[in-house]
N, C-alpha and C positions, 0 to 999 in steps of 0.2 A: 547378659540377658538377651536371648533371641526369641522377637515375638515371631509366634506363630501366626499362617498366615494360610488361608482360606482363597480358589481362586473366585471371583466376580466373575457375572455372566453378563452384565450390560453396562456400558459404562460413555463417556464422551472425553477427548483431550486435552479440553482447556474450554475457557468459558468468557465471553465479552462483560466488559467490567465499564461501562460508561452509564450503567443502569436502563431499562427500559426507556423512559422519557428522556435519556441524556442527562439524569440527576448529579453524578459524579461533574461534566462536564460546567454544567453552571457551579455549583459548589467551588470547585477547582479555582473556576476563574473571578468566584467571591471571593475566593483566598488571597490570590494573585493583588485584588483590588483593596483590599485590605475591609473589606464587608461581615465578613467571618473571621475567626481565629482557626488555629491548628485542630481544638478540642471540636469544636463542631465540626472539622471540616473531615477528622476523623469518625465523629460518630454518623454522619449520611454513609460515609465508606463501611462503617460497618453492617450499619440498617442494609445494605446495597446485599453485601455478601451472604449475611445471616439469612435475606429471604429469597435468594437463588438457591441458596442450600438445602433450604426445606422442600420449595418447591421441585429442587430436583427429584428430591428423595421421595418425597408424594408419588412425582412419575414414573419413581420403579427403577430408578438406577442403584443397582446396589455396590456402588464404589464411585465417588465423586470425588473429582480434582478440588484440591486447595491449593492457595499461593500463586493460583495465577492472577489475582488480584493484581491491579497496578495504578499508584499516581499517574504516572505517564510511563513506561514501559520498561518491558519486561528484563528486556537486556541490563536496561539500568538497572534494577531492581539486583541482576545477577552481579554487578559490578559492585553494587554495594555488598550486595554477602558475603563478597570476596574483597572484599577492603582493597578495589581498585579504583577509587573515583581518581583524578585527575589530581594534581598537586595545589593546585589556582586556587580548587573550591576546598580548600583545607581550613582557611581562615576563616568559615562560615560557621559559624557556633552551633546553630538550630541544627538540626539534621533534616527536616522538610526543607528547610531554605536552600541548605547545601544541594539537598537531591533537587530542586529546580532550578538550582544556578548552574547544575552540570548538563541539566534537559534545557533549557531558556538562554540560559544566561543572564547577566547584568550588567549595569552601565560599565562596570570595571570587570568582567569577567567573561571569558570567551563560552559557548557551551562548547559541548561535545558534539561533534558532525552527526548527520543524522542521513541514512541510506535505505532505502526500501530490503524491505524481508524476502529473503529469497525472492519468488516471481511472484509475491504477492502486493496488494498495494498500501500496505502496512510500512511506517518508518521505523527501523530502530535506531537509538543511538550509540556511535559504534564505539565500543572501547579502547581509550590507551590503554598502552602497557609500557611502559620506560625503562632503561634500567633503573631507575629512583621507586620502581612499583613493589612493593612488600607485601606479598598477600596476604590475608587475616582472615578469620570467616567471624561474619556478625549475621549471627540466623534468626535474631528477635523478630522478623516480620513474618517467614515462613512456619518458626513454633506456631509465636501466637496463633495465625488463623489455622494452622491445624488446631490448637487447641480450643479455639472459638469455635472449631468445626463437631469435632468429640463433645463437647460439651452441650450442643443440641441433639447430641445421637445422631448424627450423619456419619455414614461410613465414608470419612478423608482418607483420600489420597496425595500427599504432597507431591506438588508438581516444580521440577529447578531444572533451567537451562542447565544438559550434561557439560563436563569441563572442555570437552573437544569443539563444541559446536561455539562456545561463547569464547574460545581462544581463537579459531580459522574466524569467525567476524570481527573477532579486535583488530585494530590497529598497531603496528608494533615499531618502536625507534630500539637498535643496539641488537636488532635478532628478528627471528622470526616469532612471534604469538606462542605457536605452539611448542616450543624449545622452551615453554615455562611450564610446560605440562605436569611436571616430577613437582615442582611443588603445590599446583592445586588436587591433587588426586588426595596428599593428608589430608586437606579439610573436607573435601568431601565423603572419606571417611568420617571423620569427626561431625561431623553433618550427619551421616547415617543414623551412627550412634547415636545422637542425642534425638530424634526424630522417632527410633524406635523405642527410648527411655520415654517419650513424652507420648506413645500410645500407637505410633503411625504402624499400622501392618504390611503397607505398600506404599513405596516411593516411587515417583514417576521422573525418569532425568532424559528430557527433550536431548536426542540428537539430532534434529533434522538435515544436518549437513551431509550426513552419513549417506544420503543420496543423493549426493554432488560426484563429482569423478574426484576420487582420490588414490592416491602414489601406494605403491604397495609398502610404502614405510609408515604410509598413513593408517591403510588400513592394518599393519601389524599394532601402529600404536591404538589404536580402538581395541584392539585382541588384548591387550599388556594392558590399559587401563582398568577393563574391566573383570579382566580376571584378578585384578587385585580389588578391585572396590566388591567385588562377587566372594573375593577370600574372607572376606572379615566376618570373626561368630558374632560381634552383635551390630544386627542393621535389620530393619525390614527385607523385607524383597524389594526385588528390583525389576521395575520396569523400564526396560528402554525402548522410549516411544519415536520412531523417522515416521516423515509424513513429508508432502510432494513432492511423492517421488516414488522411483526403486532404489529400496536402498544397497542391492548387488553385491559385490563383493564383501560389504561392510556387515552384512547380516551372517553371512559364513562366521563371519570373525566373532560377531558379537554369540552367536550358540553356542561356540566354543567353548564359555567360560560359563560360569556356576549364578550366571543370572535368570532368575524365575520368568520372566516375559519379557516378549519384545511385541512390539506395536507395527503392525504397516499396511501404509495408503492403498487399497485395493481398489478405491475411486483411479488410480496414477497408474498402476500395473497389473497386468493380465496372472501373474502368477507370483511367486514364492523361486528366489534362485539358490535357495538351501535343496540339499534332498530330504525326503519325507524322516528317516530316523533324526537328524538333528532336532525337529522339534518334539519329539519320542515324550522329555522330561518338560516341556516348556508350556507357559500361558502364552496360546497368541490370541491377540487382540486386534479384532482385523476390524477394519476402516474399510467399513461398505456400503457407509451413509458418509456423504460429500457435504461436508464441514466448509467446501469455500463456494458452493453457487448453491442456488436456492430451488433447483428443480427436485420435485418430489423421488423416489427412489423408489426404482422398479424391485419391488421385494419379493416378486418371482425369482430375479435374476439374481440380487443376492443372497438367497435363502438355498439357491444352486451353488453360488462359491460357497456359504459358511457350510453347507454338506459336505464339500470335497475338504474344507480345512476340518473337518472334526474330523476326518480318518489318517492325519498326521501330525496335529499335535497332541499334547497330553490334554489338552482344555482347550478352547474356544470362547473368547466373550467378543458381542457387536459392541462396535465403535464406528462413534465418530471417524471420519478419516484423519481431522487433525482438529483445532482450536476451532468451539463456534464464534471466534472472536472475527470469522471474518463473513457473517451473514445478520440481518438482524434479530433481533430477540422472539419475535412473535410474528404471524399473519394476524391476531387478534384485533387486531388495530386500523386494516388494510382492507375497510369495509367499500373503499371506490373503486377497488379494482374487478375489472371484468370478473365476470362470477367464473365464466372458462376456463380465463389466466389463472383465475386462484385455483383452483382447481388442481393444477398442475402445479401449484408451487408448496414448500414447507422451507419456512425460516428455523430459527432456533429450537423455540421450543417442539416444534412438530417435528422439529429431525431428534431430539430426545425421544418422540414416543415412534416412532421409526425404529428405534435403538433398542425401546422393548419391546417393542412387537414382532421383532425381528428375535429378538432372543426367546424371547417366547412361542413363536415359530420353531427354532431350531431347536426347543430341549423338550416342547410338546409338538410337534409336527405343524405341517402346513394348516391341517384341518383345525387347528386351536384359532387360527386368526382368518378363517375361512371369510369373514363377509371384509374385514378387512382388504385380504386380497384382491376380492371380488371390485373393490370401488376403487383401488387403486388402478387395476387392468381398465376400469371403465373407461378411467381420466385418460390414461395412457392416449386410449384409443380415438379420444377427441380429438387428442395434442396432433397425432399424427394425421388424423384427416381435415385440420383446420387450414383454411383457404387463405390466410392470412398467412400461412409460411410458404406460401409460395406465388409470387410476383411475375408473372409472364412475361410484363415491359421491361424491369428491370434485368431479370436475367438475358433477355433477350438485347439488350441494350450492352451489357459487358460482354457475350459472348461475342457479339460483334467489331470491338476496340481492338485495335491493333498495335503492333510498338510502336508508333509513333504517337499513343495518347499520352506515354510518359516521357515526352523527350521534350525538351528544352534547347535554346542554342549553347555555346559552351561559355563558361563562367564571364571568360575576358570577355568575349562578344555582349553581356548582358550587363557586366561591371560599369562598362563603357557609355550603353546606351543610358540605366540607373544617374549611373552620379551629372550626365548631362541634363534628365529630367530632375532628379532631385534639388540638389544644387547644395548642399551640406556640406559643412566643415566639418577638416577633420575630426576625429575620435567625436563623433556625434554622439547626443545624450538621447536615453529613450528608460522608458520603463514597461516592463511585461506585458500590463496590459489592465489586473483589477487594482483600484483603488478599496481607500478603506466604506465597508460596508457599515455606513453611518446607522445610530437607531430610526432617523426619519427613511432611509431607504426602509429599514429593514419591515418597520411601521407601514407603510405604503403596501410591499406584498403583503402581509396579513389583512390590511383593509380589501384590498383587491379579490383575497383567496374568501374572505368571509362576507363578501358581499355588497362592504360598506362606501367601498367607491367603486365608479364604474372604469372601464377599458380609458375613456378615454383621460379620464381625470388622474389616471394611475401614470398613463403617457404625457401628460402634462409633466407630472412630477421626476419621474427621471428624464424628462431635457433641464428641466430646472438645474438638477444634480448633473449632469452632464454639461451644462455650460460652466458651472460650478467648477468643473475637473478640468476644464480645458481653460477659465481664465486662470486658474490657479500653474497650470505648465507653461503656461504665455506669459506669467509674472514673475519664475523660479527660472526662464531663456531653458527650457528643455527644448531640443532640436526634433525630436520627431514624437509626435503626442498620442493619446489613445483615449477614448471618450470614457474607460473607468470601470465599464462595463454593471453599471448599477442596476438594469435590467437584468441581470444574471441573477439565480439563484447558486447554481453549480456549473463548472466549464465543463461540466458532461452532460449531466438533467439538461441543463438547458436548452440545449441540443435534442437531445430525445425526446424531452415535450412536443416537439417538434416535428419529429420524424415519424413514419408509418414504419410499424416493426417493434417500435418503442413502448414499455407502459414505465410507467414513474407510480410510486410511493407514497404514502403520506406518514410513515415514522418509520421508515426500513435502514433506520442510522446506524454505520458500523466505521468503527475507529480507524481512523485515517494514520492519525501521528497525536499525541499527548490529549488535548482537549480538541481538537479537532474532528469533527465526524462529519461521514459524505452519507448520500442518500444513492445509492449506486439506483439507475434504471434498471430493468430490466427488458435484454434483446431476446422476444419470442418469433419474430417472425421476420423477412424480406423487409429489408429496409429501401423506402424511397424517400424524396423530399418530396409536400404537398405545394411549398411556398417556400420563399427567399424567408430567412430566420435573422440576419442579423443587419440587411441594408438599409433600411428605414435607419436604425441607430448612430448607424456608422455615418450616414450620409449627412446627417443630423450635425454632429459634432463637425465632419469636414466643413457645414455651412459656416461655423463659426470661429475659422480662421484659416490664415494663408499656410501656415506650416503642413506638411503631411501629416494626417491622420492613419495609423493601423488599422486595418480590417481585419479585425480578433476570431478567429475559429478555434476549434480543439480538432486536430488531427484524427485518424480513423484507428489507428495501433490504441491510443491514449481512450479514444471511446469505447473499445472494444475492453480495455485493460480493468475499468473505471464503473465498468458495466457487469449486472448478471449475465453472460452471453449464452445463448445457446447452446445444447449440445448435443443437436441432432444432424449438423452440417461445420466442414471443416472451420475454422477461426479465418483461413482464407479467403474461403469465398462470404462470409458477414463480412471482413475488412472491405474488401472491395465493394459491395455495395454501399456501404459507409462510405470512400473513397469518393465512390461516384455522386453524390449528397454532395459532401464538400466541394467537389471541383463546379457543379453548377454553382454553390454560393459564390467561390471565387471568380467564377466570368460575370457573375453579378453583380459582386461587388466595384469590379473593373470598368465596369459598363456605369457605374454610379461615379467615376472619378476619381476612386480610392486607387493611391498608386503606390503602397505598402498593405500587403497582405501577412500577416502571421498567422501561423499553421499551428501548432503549438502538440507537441509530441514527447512530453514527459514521463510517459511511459513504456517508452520505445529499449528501456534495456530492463523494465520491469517483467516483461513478456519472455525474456528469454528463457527460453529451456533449461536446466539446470543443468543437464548434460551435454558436453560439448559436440556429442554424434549427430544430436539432435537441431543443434544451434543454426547450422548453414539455412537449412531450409525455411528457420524462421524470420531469419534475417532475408533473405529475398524477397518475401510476402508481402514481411513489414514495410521495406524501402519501397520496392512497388506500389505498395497501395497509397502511402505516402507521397511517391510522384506522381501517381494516376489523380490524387487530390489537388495537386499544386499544378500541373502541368497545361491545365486549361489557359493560361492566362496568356498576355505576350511577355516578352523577352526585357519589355520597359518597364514592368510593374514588378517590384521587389518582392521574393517573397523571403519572410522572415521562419524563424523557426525557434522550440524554447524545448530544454529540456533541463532536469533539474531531481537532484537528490536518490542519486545512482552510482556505483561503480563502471563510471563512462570508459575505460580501457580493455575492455570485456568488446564494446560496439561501436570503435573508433572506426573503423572502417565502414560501417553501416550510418554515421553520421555524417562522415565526407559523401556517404554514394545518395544519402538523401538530397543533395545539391541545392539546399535551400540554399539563396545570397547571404543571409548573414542566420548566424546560430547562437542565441545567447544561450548560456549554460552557465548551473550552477558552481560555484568556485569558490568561495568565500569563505568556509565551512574547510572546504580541503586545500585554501589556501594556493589555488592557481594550477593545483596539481592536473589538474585536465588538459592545460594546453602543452607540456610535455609532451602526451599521451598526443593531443593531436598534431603535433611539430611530426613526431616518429613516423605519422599514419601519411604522410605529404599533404595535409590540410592545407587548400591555401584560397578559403572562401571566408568572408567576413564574418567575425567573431566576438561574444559582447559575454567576455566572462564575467559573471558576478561581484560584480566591489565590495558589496555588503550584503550582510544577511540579516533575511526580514524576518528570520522564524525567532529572532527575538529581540527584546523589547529596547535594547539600546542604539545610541541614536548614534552613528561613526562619525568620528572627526574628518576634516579637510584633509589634513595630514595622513589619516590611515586609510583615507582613498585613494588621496595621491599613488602611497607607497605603494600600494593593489593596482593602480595602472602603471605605474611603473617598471613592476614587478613582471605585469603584462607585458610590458613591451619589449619584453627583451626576449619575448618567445612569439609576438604576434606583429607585423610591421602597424606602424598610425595607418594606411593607411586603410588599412582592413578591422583596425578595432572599435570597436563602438563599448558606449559605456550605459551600463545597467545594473539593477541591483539584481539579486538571483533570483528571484521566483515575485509572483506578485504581491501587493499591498492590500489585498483583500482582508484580511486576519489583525492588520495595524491597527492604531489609532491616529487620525487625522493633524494631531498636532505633532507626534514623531514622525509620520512621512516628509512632511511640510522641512523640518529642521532637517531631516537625512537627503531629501530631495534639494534641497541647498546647495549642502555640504559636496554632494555630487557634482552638479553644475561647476560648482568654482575650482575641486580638485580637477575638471575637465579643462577648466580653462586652464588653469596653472600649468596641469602639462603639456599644452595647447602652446 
């Protein structure tokens, strides 16, 4: 049986699944806590799905993605269809359990490493693959909600990581990933199959790797995959959907073959590297509303590209350019924000009707959406004459900076003067920088944002928490301490509250990594600082005792990444103003006594281009701006540096040329594998890889941190390694840091 199949004229890529209010996310972690059971914690996930469905369909999309639903993500989600979870989590009976002991992990069970999404700031967790790994397909989660989906009269479309994209992000022991290829393409046939027995007219199978630079063996195997998954008489159609990106050579390959559509980011690329007959027979589905920042869409300018795509392919439907999983749900909500700003912005649901107003536009002309038009040209024209995106002192102020605002003395020279002021033992202990965000902090902001206590009564109470976190490192003998950062909301927002150029949020939440969700700022205009943002704090905790205190920032690359940015002026010239922000905290900070600074730059290989023609020039910006931010200081004041849950061998080089004195980085997760990578690069600046991993809930032995700085030292000398857990304690609970913050100390001493 081949179901017939009809093309769609508006449609979106993927859909955020944490609910409006973050429903999923509390849920989730009722589950975790054992508040809830499985059956309830499945039926909010369905309540969740069942009413994005409808409301899509309401707004006129006539082909809606299913399946991208996720517990915690989507990758995993592909691992399990593919009967590749990891061997560990085998003995877990539950199958919810098993799936969050491969995302968490357990006191006895490792999870699976977890690495940002291509350049976006989304984690997925990466896939083994071993020779012990036996593929199987187990599609019960994809049927189902396609059939949850047809059963309310929503036109589904199943949407599944394609097999090339989820093998190049696996991890692979005994071969390379994609040398398994021959065996997943039967189940994804078998997959087809039953998808179009169970009603589905069109399948959606994400490639988005396919606009990475790939080997011309690679892209023959995308030609060969899909000309056999395109050969089979019964499957739906096929769509294959790339997104941030061009996807270049790989699209040649992919027309080739007898699949009905392909998908691509016209937000990412000025044109189509096919000639005009290839797409003669095909559905393109062009992404010309921007699925990953939240500025409204000039629908003049794309209603000129979808012209010129309706006169070479066979069909044309608007799209999303990729998953709205990385903007939030609604402006509905977002009643504080300048009336202006809003103005110029559409989140989720407003880039849905973007989607049909746009296709609407294109199959009844411009004059069908004529007032439409009309108010969107108006906004335009505010954005562009608004006095707030342009700053005269500040541009005036970097235009004038010279190379010597990023130069420092050279390492030894600063090593030297450092460990004279410091006075530290070796393999010194430290930790990131947040502690755990207890409910009395969390209590306190809400009373503060609603009213109920005033500025000063609210600063009362983080010193309280703050002395709290520093007698508790004076009691555990941590060598160099950090106030906890309990005045923090987010290591971005918090910042940006802050700064001129900046608006912040009040529910703009989008999926970070599993239950985790940030509140991304938004950068509209010239950033400056009005005021020092973190020295009062800092200066606070250094009262309360003799050890050094950290002076905690977020870097300019990491705000920028973490952030709505702009996109009326290069990523360049925002970082640097951001840069310049920073470096006055830091002479601030210095001028207060703080003689440890951390800069913190976790998104420093999140930013990179995906293409490597493109990579150089962003690595110069980035390190730049990063030195322009640290370089204020003297030569006696340490500056730290954090980065974390990346593919670091990619910007090994760009990590050495940032020339922070010491660099903790994530490790733990991939098992030390980073400081090979930096051995290779000639690193030879202080280094504090990750002993443990806090992204779940188990507490490590003495012993298997030992074995973790051990393991270290035979790639990093004592006297440049420092010991840390990989990323911060902010996400914990206060009685597992307290036992893991232990266990660190005395594996420090032991190897001491």
């Amino acid at each position: 049986m081949t179901v017939t199949h009809n093309p769609f004229t508006a449609t979106v890529l993927g859909l955020p699944r944490v609910g409006p209010h973050r429903e999923l996310k509390r849920a989730t972690e009722s589950y975790w806590a054992g508040r809830i059971d499985a059956e309830q914690l499945h039926a909010i996930a369905r309540d969740l799905r069942c009413n994005q469905l409808t409301e899509l369909q309401s707004a006129g999309l006539d082909s809606i993605p299913v399946g991208t639903f996720s517990h915690y993500d989507q990758v995993l989600d592909t691992a399990v269809l593919l009967g590749a979870l990891p061997p560990r989590v085998a003995g877990i009976a539950d199958p919810l359990d098993r799936y969050f002991a491969a995302a968490r992990g357990t006191d006895t069970v490792e999870p699976l490493e977890m690495t940002k999404w291509f350049d976006t700031n989304y984690h997925y967790l990466v896939p083994e693959i071993g020779p012990e790994t036996v593929f199987s397909l187990h599609p019960s989660k994809v049927l189902d909600e396609l059939r949850e989906a047809l059963a309310l009269g929503v036109p589904a479309r199943p949407v599944v990581i394609g097999p090339i994209t989820f093998l190049k992000l696996a991890k692979a022991t005994g071969g390379a990933a994609l040398d398994r290829l021959a065996e997943l393409v039967p189940l994804y046939r078998e997959l087809l199959r039953l998808l179009a027995v169970a009603g589905a007219e069109w399948v959606q199978l994400d490639e988005p790797v396919l606009v990475t630079d790939l080997t011309a063996d690679e892209v023959e195997l995308v030609r060969r995959t899909y000309a056999e998954l395109s050969s089979a008489t019964e499957r739906p159609a096929l769509l294959v959907a790339t997104y941030f990106g061009r996807p270049g050579a790989a699209l040649s390959a992919l027309v080739e073959t007898e699949i009905e559509g392909v998908a691509v980011d016209f937000t990412a690329t000025a044109g189509l590297s096919v000639a005009p007959p290839a797409l003669a027979n095909k559905l393109l589905v062009a992404g010309v509303v921007d699925g990953r920042n939240v500025w409204r869409a000039d629908l003049d300018g794309a209603l000129a590209t979808l012209g010129t795509l309706k006169g070479i392919a066979k069909s044309v439907a608007v799209s999303s350019s990729c998953s709205l999983l990385h903007v939030p749900y609604t402006l509905a909500s977002e009643t504080g924000l300048d009336a202006q700003l809003r103005s110029w912005l559409a989140f989720g649901a407003e880039k849905v009707a973007e989607v049909r107003l746009l296709a609407t536009g294109l199959s009844a002309g411009p004059e069908a959406i004529a007032d439409e038009l009309a108010t969107v040209r108006a906004a335009l024209t505010t954005r562009h004459t608004d006095p707030r995106l342009d700053n005269p002192q500040v541009r005036a102020r970097l235009a004038a900076l010279g190379p010597e605002a990023t130069r420092r003395a050279p390492a030894e020279q600063r090593r030297a003067l450092q460990a004279e002021r410091l006075r530290l033992p070796s393999l010194p202990t430290t930790t990131i920088g947040s502690y755990p965000q207890t409910s009395a902090i969390r209590l306190a902001r809400a009373a503060l944002r609603k009213g109920k206590i005033d500025q000063t009564e609210y600063v009362r109470r983080m010193r309280s928490e703050i002395a709290d976190v520093i007698a508790l490192q004076e009691k555990l003998g941590l060598d160099v301490l950090v106030h906890g950062e309990p005045e923090r909301n987010d290591m971005v927002q918090y910042f940006a509250e802050q700064l001129d150029g900046f608006a912040a949020t009040e529910a703009g939440w989008v999926q970070s990594y599993g239950t985790r969700c940030v509140r991304p700022p938004i950068l509209f205009g010239d950033v400056a600082r009005p005021a020092p943002m973190t020295v009062d704090w800092i200066a606070y905790a250094q009262s309360l005792t003799d050890k050094p205190v950290k002076g905690m920032l977020t870097g300019p690359v990491t705000i920028l990444a973490w952030s709505f940015v702009r996109d009326d002026q290069p990523l360049v010239d925002s970082a640097r103003q951001v840069a310049l922000a920073i470096r006055d905290e830091t002479v601030d900070l210095q001028a207060a006594g703080i003689r440890i600074i951390q800069v913190d730059e976790p998104a420093l290989r999140e930013l990179l281009p995906l293409r490597a023609a493109d990579q150089g020039e962003y690595l110069e910006w980035s390190v730049g701006a990063f030195r322009l931010a640290t370089s204020g200081v003297s030569d006696a004041t340490q500056i730290h540096t954090h980065l974390c849950y990346s593919e670091f061998g990619e910007v090994i080089d760009a990590i050495a040329g940032l020339d922070a004195d010491v660099t903790s980085i994530e490790a733990a997760r991939s098992h030390m594998e980073v400081l090979d990578d930096l051995n290779a690069a000639g690193f030879d600046l202080g280094v504090g890889p990750g002993v443990y991993d806090i992204h779940s809930p188990r507490v490590p032995s003495v012993a298997e941190i030992t074995a973790s700085l051990r393991a270290a030292l035979k790639a990093v000398p004592a006297e440049r390694l420092w010991v840390n857990p990989d990323c911060g304690l902010k996400t914990r609970g206060p009685v597992e840091v307290e036992a893991s913050l232990r266990n660190l100390v005395a594996a420090a001493a032991a190897v001491r």
